[in-house]
Backbone bond lengths (Angstrom), bond angles and torsions (degrees), N, CA, C in turn:
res aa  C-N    CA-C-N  psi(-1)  N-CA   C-N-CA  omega(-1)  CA-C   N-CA-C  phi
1 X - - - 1.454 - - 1.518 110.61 -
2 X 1.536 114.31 -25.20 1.609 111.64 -168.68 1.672 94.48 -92.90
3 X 1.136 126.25 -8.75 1.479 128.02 -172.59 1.302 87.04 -89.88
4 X 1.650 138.83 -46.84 1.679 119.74 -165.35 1.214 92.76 -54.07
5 X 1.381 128.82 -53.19 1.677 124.84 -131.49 0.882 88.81 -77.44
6 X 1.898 129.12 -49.29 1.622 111.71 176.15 1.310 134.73 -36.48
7 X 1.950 104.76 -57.47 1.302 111.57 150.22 1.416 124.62 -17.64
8 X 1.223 116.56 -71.34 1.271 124.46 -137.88 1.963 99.53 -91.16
9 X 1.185 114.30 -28.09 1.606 124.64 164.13 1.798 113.16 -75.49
10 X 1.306 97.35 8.82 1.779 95.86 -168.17 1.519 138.00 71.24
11 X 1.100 109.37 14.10 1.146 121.32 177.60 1.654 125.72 -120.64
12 X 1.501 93.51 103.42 1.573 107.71 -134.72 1.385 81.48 -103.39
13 X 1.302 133.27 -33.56 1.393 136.18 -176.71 1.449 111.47 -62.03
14 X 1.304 114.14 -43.97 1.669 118.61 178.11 1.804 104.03 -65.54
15 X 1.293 107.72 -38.53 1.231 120.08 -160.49 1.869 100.17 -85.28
16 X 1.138 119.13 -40.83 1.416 126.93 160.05 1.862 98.89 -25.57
17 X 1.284 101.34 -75.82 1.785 120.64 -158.39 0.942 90.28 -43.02
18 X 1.711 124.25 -76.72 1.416 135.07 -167.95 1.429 111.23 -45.00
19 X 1.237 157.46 -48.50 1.408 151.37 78.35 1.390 114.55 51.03
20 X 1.041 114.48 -77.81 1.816 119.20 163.02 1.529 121.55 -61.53
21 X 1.293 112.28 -24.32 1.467 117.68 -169.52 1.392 88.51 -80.00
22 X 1.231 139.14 -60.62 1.907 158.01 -166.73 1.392 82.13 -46.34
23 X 1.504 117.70 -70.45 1.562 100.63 -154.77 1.397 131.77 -73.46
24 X 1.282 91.83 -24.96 1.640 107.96 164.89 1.180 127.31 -56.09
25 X 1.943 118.21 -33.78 1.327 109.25 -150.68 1.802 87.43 -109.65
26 X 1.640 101.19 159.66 1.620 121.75 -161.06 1.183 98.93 -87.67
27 X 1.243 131.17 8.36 1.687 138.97 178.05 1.596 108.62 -98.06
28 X 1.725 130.42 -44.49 0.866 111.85 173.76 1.672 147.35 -74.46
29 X 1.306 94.64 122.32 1.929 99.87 -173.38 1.314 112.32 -60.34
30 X 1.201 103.66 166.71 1.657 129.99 165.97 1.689 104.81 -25.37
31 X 1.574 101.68 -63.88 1.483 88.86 -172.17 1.971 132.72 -74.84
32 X 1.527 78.53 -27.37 1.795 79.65 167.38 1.169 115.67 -85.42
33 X 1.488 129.03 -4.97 1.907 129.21 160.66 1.643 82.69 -59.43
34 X 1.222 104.30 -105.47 1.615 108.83 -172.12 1.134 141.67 -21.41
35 X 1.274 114.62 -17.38 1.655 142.32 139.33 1.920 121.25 -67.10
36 X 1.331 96.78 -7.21 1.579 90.74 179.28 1.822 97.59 -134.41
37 X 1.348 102.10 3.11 1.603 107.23 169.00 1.443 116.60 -84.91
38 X 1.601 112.03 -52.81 1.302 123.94 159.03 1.847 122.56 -42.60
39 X 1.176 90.70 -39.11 1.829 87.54 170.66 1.310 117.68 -100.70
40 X 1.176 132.73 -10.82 1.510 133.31 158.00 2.008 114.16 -64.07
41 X 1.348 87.74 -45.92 1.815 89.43 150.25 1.031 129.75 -41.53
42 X 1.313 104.25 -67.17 1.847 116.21 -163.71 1.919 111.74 -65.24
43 X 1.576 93.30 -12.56 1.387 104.64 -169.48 1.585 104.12 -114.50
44 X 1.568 117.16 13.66 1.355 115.55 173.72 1.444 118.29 58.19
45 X 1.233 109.48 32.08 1.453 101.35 -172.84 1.783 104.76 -116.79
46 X 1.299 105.85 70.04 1.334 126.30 -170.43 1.271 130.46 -52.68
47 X 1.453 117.55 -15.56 1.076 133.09 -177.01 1.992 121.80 -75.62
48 X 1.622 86.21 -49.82 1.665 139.16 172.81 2.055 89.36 -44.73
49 X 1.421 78.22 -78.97 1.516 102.07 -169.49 1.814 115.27 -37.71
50 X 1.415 99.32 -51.09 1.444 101.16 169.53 1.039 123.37 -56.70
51 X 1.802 123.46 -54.57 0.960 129.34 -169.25 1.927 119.62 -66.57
52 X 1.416 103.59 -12.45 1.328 112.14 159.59 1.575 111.46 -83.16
53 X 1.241 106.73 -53.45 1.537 98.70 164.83 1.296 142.24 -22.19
54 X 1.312 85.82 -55.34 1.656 101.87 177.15 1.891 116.12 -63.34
55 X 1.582 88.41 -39.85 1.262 97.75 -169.62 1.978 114.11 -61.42
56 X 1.169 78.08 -21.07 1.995 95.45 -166.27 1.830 104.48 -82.18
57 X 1.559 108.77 -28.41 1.422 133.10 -172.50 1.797 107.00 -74.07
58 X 1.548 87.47 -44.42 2.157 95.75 179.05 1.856 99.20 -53.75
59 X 1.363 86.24 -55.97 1.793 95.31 176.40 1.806 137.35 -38.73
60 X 1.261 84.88 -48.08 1.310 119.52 -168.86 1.285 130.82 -145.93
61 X 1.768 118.17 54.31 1.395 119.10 -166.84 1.314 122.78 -61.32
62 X 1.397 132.42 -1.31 1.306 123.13 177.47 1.734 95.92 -119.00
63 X 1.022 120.25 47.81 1.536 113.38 156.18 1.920 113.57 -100.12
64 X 1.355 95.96 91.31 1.326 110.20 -170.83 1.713 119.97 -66.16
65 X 1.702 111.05 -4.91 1.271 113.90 168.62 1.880 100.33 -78.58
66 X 0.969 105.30 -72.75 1.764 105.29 173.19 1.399 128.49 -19.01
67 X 1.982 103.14 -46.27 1.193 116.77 174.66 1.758 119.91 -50.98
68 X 1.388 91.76 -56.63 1.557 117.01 166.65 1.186 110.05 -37.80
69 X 1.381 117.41 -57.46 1.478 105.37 -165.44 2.121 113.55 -97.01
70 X 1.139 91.47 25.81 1.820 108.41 -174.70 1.554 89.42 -118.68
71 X 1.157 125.23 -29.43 1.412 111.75 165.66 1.696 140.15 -94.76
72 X 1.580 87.38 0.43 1.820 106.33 177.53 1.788 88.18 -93.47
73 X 1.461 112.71 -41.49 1.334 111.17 -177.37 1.926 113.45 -59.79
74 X 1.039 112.78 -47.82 1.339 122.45 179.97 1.634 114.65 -71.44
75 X 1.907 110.47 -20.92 1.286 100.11 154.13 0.944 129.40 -96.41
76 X 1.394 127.61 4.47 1.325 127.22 158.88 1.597 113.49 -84.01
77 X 0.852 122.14 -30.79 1.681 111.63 172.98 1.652 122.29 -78.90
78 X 1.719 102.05 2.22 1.619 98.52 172.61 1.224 110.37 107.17
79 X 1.341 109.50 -1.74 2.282 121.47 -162.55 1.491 92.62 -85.23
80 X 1.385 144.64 67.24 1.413 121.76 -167.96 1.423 113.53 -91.52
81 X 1.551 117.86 -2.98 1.668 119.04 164.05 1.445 110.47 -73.54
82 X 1.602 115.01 -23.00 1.548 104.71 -145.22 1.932 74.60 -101.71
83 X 1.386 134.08 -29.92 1.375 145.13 -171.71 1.799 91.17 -60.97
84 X 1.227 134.75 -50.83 0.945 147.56 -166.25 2.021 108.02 -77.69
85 X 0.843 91.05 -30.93 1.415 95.94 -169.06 1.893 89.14 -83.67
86 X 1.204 135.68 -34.20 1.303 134.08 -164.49 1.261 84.68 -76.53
87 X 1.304 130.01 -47.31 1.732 121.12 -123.03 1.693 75.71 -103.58
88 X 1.214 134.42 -23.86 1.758 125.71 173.99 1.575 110.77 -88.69
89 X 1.389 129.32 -20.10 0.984 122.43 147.23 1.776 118.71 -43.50
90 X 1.673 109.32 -67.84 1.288 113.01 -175.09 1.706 110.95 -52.76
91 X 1.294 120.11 -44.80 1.251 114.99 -173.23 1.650 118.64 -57.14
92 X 1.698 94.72 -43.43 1.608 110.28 -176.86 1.818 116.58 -60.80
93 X 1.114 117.77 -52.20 1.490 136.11 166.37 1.840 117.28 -62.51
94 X 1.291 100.75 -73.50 1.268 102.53 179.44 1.173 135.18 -22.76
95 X 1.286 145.45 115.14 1.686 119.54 -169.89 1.197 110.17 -133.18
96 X 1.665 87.77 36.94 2.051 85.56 160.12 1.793 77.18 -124.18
């Protein structure tokens, strides 16, 4: 919640940290990862974003929204085997 407001006041740098602190620490659940994945997105911080991604993916490998967004993340940082490997996962599994 203190990362939206950062977000959302522009201050993406404060909100970055707080962001790093979430993913790092062995307390945060499923929903506040995915709550600090969604705003590491919105704030382009792609790197962040994956690395929560990933973290949410060990958990929960068939959460195909996460997947999605670990492979927009990995194509934005230039990863286009590892972008490819998400986005054929999602196609292969997915069954909508």
């Amino acid at each position: 919640r203190d990362a939206k407001q950062l977000v959302d006041s522009g201050k993406h740098a404060e909100a970055t940290q707080l962001l790093r602190r979430a993913n790092n620490s062995s307390t945060a659940g499923p929903r506040a990862l995915r709550a600090a994945l969604n705003l590491a997105m919105q704030i382009k911080e792609y790197s962040l974003a994956l690395a929560i991604a990933e973290k949410l993916l060990a958990a929960q490998a068939d959460d195909f929204e996460v997947m999605y967004l670990a492979a927009f993340a990995e194509r934005k940082l230039n990863h286009l085997d590892k972008a490819l490997h998400y986005s054929e996962t999602i196609r292969n599994e997915d069954p909508n």
